[in-house]
N, C-alpha and C positions, 0 to 999 in steps of 0.2 A: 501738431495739435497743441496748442496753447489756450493754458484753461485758466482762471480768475474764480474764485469763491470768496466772496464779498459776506463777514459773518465767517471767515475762513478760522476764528478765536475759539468759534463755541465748540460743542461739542460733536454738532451733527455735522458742522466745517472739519473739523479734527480727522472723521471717523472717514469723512467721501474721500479727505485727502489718501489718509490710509489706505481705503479700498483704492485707488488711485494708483498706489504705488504700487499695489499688487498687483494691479491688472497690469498695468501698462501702458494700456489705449483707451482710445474713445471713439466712436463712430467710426469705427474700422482704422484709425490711424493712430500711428507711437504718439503718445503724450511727449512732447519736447520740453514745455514748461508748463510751472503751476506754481500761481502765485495766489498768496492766502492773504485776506487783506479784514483788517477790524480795524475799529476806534484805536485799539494798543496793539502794538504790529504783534501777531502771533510767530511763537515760534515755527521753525520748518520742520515738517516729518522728514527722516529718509526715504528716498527715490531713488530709483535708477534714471532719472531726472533733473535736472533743476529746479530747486522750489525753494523761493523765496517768501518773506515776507514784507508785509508793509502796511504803515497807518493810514488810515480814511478814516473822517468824518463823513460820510455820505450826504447829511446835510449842508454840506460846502460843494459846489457845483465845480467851483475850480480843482480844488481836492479830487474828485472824481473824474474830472478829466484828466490829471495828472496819472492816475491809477489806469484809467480802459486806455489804450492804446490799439491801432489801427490791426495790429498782430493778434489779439484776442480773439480765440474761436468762440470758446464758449464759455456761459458765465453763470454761476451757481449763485445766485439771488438770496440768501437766509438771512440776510442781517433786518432786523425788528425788536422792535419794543415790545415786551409781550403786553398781554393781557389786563391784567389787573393794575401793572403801571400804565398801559394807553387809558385806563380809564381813569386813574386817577392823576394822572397830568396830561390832558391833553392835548397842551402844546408841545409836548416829548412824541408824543404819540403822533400828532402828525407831522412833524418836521423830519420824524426815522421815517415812520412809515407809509406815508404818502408824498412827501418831497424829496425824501432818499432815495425814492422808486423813479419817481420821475424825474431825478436828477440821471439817474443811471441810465435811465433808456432814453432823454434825450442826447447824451455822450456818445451811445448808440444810431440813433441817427443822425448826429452830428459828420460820424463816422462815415456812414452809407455803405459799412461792411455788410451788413446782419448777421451777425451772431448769435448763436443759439444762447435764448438765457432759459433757467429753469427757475421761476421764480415758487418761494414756498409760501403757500395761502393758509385758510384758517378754516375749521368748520364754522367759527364765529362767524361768515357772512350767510349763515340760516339764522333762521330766530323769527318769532312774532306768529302771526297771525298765518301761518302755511299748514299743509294737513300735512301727517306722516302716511306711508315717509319719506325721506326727502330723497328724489332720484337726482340723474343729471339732467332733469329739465326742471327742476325745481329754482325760481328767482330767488336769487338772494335778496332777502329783507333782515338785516343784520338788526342786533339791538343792543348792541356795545359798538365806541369808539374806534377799538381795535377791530370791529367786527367791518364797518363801514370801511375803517381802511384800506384794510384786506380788500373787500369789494371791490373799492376802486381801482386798486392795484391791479384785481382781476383784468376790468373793464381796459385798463392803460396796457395791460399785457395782450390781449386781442386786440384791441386796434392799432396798435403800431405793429406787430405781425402781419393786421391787414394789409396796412400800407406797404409791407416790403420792408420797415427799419429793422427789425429784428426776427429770429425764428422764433417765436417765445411756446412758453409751457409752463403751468400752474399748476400746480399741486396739492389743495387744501391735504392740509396733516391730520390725522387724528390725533388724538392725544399720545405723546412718545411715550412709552414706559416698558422697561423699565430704562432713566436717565441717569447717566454717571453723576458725582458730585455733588455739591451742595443745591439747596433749594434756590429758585429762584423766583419772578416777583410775579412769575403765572400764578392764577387764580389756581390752574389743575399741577401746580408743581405737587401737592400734595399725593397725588395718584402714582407719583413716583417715589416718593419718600416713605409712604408705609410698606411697601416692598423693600427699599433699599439700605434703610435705618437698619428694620431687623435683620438682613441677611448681615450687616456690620454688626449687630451685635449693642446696638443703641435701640432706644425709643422713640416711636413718632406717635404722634399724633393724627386720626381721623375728623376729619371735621364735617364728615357728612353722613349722612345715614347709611348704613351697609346695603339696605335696597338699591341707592342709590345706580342707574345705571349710565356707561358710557362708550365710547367708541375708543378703539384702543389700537397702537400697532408698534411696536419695536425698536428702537435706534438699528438694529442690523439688517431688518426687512425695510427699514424706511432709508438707509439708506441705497441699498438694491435699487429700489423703486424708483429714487430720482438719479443716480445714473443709467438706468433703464431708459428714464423716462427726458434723460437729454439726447440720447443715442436712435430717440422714435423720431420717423422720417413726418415730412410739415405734413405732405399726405395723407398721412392715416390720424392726424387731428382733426380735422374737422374745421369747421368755423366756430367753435366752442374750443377754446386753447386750453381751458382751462377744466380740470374734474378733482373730483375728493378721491382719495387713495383707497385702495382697499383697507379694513378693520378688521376686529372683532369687537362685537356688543359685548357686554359683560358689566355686573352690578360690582362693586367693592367687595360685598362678601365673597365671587366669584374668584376674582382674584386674589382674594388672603385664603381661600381654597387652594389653588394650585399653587400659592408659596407655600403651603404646609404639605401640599402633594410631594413638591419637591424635596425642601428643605426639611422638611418634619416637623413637629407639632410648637417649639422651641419660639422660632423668629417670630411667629402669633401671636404669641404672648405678651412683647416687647408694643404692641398698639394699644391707645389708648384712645377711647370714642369722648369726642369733647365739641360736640356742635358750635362752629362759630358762626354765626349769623350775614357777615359780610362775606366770606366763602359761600357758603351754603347758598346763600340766596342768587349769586353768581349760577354758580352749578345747575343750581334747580331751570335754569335757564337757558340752558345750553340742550339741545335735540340729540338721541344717541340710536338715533331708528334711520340708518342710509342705506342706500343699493347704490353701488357703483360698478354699474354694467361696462359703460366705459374703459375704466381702468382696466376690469377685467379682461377683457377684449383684446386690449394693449399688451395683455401680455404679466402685467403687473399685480402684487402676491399681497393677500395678508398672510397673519402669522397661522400657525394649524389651530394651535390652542395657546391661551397665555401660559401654557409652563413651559413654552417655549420663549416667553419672554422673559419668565424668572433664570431659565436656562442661561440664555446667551448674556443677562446680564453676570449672571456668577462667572460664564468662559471669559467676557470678553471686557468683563470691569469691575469687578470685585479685588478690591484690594488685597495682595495677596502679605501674608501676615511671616 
């Protein structure tokens, strides 16, 4: 079984690779190789494995074919442009994310393997004028850049599944938190950051109202879910390849509750509520009311409560001192 995670740099690459190495396998067979592939070739985890690395532009078609090779089982989809950068260059935003995608899967059936890909979507392909709340038969009517993208993406991941080029699977994200590391150019990196700031022992900043509510899941259950969810046989997807993960709803005051449930009353402290208007007005726009029957079905988990998300971020990425 040879595997490929394209976005293999970030951190949700980093984390499947890891899971990876622990398990061993994948759809019932030894992982042989696993290669991690970004813009800046990532370094390799240890395996009991081969795992390399290597650079891709994805927006380079030949780059891309240089990378998927005939050998490739399966192929972990995450590289994107998030959020609030697709909106505000959108010619970055659709050259990663809509011509990166379709560079990828037509390499894919260039090929005429089909390969299992697990590409990762966005809850940004809701939005607009739909009632709550948003099930898996809900259209996507996106109303950001990134949000369209993603849609497309959807749409290119179901029909070339139809056709036979790929196995493909989708997986709108909820929002990850709690996220290792520095912030980055998502509108919602902040949902990570007032969690993460004060468990280090720094100040973040809030920029949205603490009613504020949203959809929330894990780096440690999000990653479960898409190796889960490349190991689901074509069968039990349906002609819909594509669903939203499981979550939990929860407002921001919600969760600076259970970081004070956990941590105690201290890391709360370190937030400061400072409404930015170009955030805020983002957010205020984003739906956090889903049923994801589907998923559930499959087999696929939210977290119990978010203090299991302040949990696993202190076990499995808190800096230790």
């Amino acid at each position: 079984m040879n595997i490929l995670i394209i976005g293999g740099g970030g951190f949700v690459g980093r984390k499947i690779a890891a899971s990876l190495a622990e398990k061993g396998t994948l759809r019932g067979q030894p992982i042989t190789k696993l290669i991690l592939a970004d813009v800046a070739q990532p370094d390799p985890v240890e395996a009991p494995f081969p795992v390399t690395g290597a650079a891709c532009d994805i927006t380079d078609r030949n780059a891309v074919d240089g990378l998927i090779g005939a050998d490739v089982d399966v192929i972990f989809h995450l590289a994107a442009v998030v959020s609030a950068h697709a909106e505000a260059d959108f010619e970055a935003g659709m050259q990663v994310n809509l011509f990166g995608t379709y560079n990828i899967l037509e390499r894919c059936r260039a090929l005429g393997t089909c390969p299992v890909v697990v590409f990762t979507s966005s809850l940004a392909v809701f939005g607009g004028d739909v009632p709550d709340p948003i099930t898996d038969f809900t259209i996507p009517n996106p109303q950001t850049s990134y949000g369209m993208q993603k849609a497309v993406g959807e749409m290119l991941i179901n029909d070339y599944s139809r056709k036979g080029y790929i196995d493909g699977r989708g997986f709108r994200l909820p929002t990850i938190s709690v996220r290792p590391g520095k912030p980055n150019r998502a509108a919602s990196s902040f949902m990570s950051s007032i969690i993460r700031e004060p468990l280090n022992g720094e100040p973040a900043i809030c920029p949205v109202d603490p009613e504020q509510e949203h959809f929330y899941l894990s780096p440690r259950r999000c990653v479960q879910n898409l190796i889960k969810g490349a190991e689901l046989d074509a069968a039990d997807l349906g002609q819909q390849r594509c669903m939203t993960l499981p979550g939990l709803r929860l407002s921001i005051r919600q969760m600076i509750d259970a970081l004070t449930a956990v941590a105690g009353p201290e890391p709360a402290k370190l937030i400061r509520w400072e409404e930015q208007p170009d955030i805020a007005a983002i957010v205020r726009g984003w739906r956090f009311d889903y049923r994801f029957d589907k998923a559930t079905a499959l087999g696929l988990e939210a977290d119990q409560s978010f203090e299991e998300n302040v949990r696993y971020y202190m076990e499995d990425d808190l800096p230790k001192t």
